[in-house]
N, C-alpha and C positions, 0 to 999 in steps of 0.2 A: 902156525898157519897164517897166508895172509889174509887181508880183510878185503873181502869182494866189496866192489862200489859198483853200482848197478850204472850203466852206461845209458841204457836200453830198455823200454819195456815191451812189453808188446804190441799194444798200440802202436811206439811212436816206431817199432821194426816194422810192422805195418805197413804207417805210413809212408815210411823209406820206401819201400818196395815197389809200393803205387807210383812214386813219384818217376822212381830210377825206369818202374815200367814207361810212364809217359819218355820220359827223355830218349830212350831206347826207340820208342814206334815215331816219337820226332826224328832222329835218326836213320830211320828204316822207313819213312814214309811210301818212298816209291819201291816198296819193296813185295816181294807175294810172299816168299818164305823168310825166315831167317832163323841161324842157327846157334841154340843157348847152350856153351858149352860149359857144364861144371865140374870144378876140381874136383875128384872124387871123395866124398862125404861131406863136409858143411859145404864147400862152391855148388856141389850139385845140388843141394835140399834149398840153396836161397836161389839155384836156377831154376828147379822144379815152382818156389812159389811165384817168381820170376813170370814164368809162361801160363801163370795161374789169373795173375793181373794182367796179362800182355792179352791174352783170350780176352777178358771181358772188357777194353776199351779199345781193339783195335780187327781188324780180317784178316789182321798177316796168322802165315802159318807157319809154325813152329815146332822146330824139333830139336827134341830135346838129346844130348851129348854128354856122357860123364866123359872125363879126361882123368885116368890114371897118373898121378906121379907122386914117385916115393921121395918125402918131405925130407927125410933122414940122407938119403941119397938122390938127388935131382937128375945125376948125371946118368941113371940108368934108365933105360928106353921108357918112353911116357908112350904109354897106348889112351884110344877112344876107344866109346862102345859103339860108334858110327867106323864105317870105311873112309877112307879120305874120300874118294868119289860123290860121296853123300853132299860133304859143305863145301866141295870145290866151287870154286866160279859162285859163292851163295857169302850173303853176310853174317859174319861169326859174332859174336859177343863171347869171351871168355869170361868167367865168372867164376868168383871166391868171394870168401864170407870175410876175411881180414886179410887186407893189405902191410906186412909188417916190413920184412928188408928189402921185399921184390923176390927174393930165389925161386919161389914158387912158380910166381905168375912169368916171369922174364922166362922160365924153361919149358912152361905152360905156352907160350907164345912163339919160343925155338922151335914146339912139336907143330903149328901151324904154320911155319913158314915154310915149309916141305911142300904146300900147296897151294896153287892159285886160287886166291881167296875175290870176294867183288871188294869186301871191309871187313876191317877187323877191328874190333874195341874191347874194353874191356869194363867193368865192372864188379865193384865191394863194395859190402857194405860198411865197414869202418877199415879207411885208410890210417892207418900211424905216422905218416910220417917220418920212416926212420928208413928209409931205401937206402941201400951198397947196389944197386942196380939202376939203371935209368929207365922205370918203366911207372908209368902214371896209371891210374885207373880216371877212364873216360867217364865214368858215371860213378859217383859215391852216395852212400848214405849220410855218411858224415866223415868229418877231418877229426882228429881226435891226435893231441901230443903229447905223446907219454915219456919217460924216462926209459932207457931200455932195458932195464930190470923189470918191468913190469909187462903185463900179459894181457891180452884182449882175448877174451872168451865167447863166442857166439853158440845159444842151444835154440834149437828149433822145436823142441817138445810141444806137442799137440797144444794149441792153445795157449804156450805160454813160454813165447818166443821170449829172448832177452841176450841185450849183449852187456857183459860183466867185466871190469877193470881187477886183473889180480896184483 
């Protein structure tokens, strides 16, 4: 088995979050709603803490979006738990917990383009650096260069957040 090296503690995911919140409401200043969309399961749970910091330094309001898409297969239809009507004409932020080749987020970003958006960005908290796609994350927690045998692990467990190097 290999040997986890802790990337991440809780705190300093934490702190990532607060910050990535402030740059998001710099962002969305002139904004009344905006809409945090996450990948479904870690993208949503760091969108959920996401709108948790956005609440407590700014008045935008916020709604919260999982986005369906199968990691295994990308190419089969990505659903929301919003209607598109919901974040039309509104600013989106997609959000995922690791940025690794791009597949995810680049098909995550195809299922947005079907609708007239005001902005759209994006958001993770550790990018890799190892993209086959041209797609940046607008807000990071951190840059991190791995070899691509190796694996960036992010848990959100009550209290004891951590992202892990496998």
């Amino acid at each position: 088995m290999k040997e986890r090296v802790l990337i991440l503690n809780h705190e300093q995911i934490q702190h990532k979050i607060k910050r990535i919140a402030y740059q998001v409401y710099e962002s969305n200043i002139d904004e009344k709603e905006i809409i945090l969309a996450g990948i479904s399961k870690k993208g949503h749970q760091l969108a959920l803490h996401l709108k948790e910091a956005l609440e407590t330094i700014s008045p935008l309001k916020i709604k919260l979006c999982e986005v369906y898409v199968n990691k295994k297969n990308p190419l089969e239809e990505i659903t929301t738990s919003l209607e598109p009507e919901v974040y039309q004409d509104k600013s989106v932020i997609l959000v995922d917990d690791v940025l690794n080749s791009g597949t995810t987020l680049i098909y995550g970003v195809r299922h947005f383009l079907n609708v007239p958006l005001k902005q759209f960005k994006t958001a993770v908290l550790v990018d890799r650096n190892h993209k086959k796609y041209p797609v940046k994350a607008d807000f990071k927690g951190i840059s991190l260069s791995t070899s691509l045998n190796e694996m960036v692990e992010v848990s959100f467990e009550a209290n004891k957040f951590k992202a892990e190097l496998l």
